[in-house]
N, C-alpha and C positions, 0 to 999 in steps of 0.2 A: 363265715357261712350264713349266720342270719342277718349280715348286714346285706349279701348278694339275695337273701331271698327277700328282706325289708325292697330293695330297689326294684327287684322284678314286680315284686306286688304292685309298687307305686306307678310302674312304666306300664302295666295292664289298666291299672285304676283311670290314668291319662291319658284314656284313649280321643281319637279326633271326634266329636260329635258329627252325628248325622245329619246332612243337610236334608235328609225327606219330610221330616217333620215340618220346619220351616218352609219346603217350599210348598206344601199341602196349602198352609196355613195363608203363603203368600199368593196361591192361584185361587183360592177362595175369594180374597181378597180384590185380585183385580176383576174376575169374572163378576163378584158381586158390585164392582165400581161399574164393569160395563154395561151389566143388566139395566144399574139406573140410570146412567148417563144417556145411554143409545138408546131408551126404552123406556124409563120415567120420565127423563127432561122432554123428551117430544111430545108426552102424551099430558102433562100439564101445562104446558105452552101451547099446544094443541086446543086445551080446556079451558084456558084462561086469560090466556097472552094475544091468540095470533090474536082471536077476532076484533079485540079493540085497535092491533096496533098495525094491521094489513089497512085499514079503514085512515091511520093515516100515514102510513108510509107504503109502497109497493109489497107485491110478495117476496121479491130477490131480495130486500134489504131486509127484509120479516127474515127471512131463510137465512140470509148471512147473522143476522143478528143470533140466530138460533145458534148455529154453528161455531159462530165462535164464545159464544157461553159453554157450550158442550165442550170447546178446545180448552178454556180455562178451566173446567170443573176435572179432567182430565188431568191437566198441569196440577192442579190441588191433590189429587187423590193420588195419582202417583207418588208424589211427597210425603204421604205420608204411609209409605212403604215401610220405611226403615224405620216408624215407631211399633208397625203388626209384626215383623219377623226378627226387630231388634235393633239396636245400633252396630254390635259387632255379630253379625249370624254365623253363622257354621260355611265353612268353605264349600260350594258349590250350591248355596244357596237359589241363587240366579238360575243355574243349569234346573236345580230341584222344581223351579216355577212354574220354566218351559215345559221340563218334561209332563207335569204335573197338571198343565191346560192340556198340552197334547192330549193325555190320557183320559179327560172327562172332557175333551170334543169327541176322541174317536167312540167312546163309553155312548155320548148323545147318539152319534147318528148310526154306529153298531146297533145298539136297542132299539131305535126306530126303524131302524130293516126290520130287526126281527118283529118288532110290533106290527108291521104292514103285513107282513109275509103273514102272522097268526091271524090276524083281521081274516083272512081267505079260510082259516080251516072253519067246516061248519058246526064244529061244537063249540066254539065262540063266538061263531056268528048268530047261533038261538041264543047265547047266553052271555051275552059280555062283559055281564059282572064278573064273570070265573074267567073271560080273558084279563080284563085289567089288572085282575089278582096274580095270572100268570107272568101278565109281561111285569108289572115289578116285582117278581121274584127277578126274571131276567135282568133289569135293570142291576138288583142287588147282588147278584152273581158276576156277572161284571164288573162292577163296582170294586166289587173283593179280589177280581183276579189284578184289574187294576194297581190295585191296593199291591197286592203281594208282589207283584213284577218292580215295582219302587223301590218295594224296600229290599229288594236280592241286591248283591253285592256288586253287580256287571251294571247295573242303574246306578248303584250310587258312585263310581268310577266314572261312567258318562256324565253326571251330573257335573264332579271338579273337574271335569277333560273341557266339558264346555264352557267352564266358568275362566278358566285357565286360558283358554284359546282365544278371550275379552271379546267374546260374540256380546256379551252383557254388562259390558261396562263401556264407562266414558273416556275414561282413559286413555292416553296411547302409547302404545308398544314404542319403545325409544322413541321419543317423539322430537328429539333434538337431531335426529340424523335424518335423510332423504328426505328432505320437506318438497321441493322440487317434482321429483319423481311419483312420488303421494301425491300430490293435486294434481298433476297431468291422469296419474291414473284414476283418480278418483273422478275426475273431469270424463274423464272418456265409458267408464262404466255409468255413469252417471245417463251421460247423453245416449247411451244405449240401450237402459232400462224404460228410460224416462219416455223415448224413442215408443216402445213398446205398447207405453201406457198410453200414448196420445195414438196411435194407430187402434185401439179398442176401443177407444173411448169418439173419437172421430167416425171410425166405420162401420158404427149402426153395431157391433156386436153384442150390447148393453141391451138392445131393446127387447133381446127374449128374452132375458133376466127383468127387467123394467114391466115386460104386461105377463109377469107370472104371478102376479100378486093378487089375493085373493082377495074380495072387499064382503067383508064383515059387520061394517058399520064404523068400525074405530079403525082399523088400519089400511090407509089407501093401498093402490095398487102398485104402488114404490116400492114396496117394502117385501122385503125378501123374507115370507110366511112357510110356515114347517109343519105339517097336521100331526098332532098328538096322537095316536095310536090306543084305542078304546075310550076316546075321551068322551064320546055319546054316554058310556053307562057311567061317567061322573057328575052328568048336567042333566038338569030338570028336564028340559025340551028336546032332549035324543037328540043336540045336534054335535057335529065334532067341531073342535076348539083346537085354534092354531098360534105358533106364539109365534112371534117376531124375530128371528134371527138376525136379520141385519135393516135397520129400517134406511129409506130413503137410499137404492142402494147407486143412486145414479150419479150420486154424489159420492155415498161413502167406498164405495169402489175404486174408484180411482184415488181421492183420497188416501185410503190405505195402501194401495199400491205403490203410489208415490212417496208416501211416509217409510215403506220398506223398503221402495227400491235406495233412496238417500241413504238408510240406516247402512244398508249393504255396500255401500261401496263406500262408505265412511269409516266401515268397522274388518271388512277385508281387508282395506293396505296395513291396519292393525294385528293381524294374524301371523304370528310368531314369522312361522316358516316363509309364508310370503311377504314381510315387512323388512325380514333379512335377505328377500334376495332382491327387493327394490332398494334397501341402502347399498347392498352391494354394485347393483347396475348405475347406479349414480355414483359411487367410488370410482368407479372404471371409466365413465363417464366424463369425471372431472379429470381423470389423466388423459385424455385425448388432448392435441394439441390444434387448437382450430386456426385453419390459415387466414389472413388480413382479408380484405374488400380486393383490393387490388389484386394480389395475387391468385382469388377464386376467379375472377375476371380473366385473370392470362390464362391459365388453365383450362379454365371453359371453353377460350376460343382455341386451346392446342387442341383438346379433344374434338371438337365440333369441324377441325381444318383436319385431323387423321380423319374421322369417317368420311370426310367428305370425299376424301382422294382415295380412302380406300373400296367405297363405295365406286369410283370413276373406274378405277382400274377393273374392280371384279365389272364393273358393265362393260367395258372396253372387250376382255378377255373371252368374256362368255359371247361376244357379239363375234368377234373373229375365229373363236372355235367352233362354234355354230355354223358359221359360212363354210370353213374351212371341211367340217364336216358333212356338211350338205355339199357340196361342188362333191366330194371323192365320195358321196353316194352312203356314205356310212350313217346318216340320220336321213327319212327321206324329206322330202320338201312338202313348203306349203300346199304347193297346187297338185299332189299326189292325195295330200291326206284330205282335202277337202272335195276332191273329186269322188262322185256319185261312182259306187262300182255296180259295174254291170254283170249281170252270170254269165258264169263261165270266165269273164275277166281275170288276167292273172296280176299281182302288183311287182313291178320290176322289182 
């Protein structure tokens, strides 16, 4: 008896840790990579870089240069992922991340509704120190329900569902079966998305995202700008301050789109359910038995010699029942149906 309660003890004590923690830890993490990559690197190459180096190279090579500094600082800081959340983290870690950016984006632009919408009432429009006070309680309330929805039990479920389903990893689901069938379908979602992208990006639909940018001084009109909500009562000169949510976005736009629509069709023929029913359709696949050169050629021309007599006959047919029907009065004729009738006219 105390060796069964010794084991129960120990099989409670071993329970699976919590991926929420890590993946808090983990979305901190990359948001704060983004903020400075998309947002610091521009604005000290902006301060320091272009003007010397537009002077001697173009702007496009200035811009590419930027850009692929920003892709490598990126490649770096991704790397070091798995020294902030661990070498071995808790299972659903990844899902924990996702979920975890999801909920301090929807938290950002939640709170700036409500921050606009309070901006309107006129008790903090005479006083908008006691708005700003209000909206970060908002913020912080939020924040906490956020918080609390993570950590319930039906969040940290989706977190190993999605981690499981390899949305988040590199890996691939048997990757020694349907090779074949996986890059034809990855090929074709591919040119589909991709499709997509160049159709937005070719027909002008960027340009009222491109001239919505507000110019400040420091952030051109590229850049896809967010107004802080009571940010006048936090600045000397009552004026409001906006921060940069996605800079340049004429470029990072499609960029990111492209970067997801790849990831997506690269990591769906990965997906359990549907990676088993493309090896299976290539199992069935490989047991068809395909006919030679030659005898696809005979065949063609037996099919193409049946229509073509079959085709003869029904014109043949329909041509002598026709006649056959018009003479004995049972269909009327051309030159009845095309004759003008006159009133009172009756048709035989």
């Amino acid at each position: 008896m105390a060796i069964a309660e010794k084991n129960a003890t120990e099989v409670r004590s071993a329970r699976t840790p919590s991926p929420v923690g890590s993946g808090l830890i983990g979305a901190v993490y990359l948001l704060t990579g983004v903020v400075l990559i998309l947002g610091g690197i521009p604005l000290v190459w902006a301060s320091f870089v272009e003007g010397p180096l537009v002077q001697q190279l173009n702007s496009f090579m200035t811009g590419a240069i930027r850009l692929s500094l920003q892709l490598a600082a990126i490649i770096v800081w991704l790397s070091g992922l798995s020294f902030v959340v661990g070498a071995k983290p808790p299972v659903g870690t990844r899902g924990g991340i996702f979920l975890s950016i999801s909920m301090l984006i929807s938290v950002l632009f939640t709170a700036r509704a409500i921050g606009l919408w309070m901006e309107t009432w006129s008790m903090f429009s005479a006083d908008p120190s006691t708005g700003l006070i209000a909206f970060a309680i908002v913020v912080a309330v939020l924040l906490g329900i956020g918080l609390w929805m993570l950590t319930r039990k039906t969040a940290r479920n989706v977190m190993v569902a999605l981690e499981e389903q390899g949305w988040f990893h590199v890996h691939a689901y048997k990757g020694n079966q349907g090779h074949m069938v996986r890059r034809l379908t990855i090929l074709g979602i591919s040119v589909m998305l991709l499709s997509g992208v160049y159709t937005l990006t070719s027909a002008g639909s960027l340009n009222q995202w491109t001239n919505r940018g507000v110019d400040q001084g420091q952030a051109g009109w590229n850049d896809w700008l967010i107004k802080v909500p009571f940010s006048e009562a936090a600045t000397s000169d009552a004026a409001p301050r906006f921060i940069t949510l996605l800079p340049d976005i004429q470029f990072m736009i499609p960029l990111l789109l492209v970067a997801a629509s790849i990831w997506f069709a690269v990591r769906v023929v990965n997906f359990p359910m549907f990676a088993d029913f493309l090896i299976a359709t290539e199992a069935e696949m490989n047991k068809v038995s395909w006919v030679s050169r030659k005898r696809l050629i005979q065949d063609t021309i037996v099919v193409l010699i049946t229509v073509f007599l079959l085709t003869t006959f029904l014109l043949i047919v329909d041509f002598v029942w026709g006649k056959s029907l018009t003479w004995m009065r049972v269909l009327p004729s051309a030159s009845s149906i095309s004759a003008p009738k006159t009133p009172g006219s009756m048709q035989p």
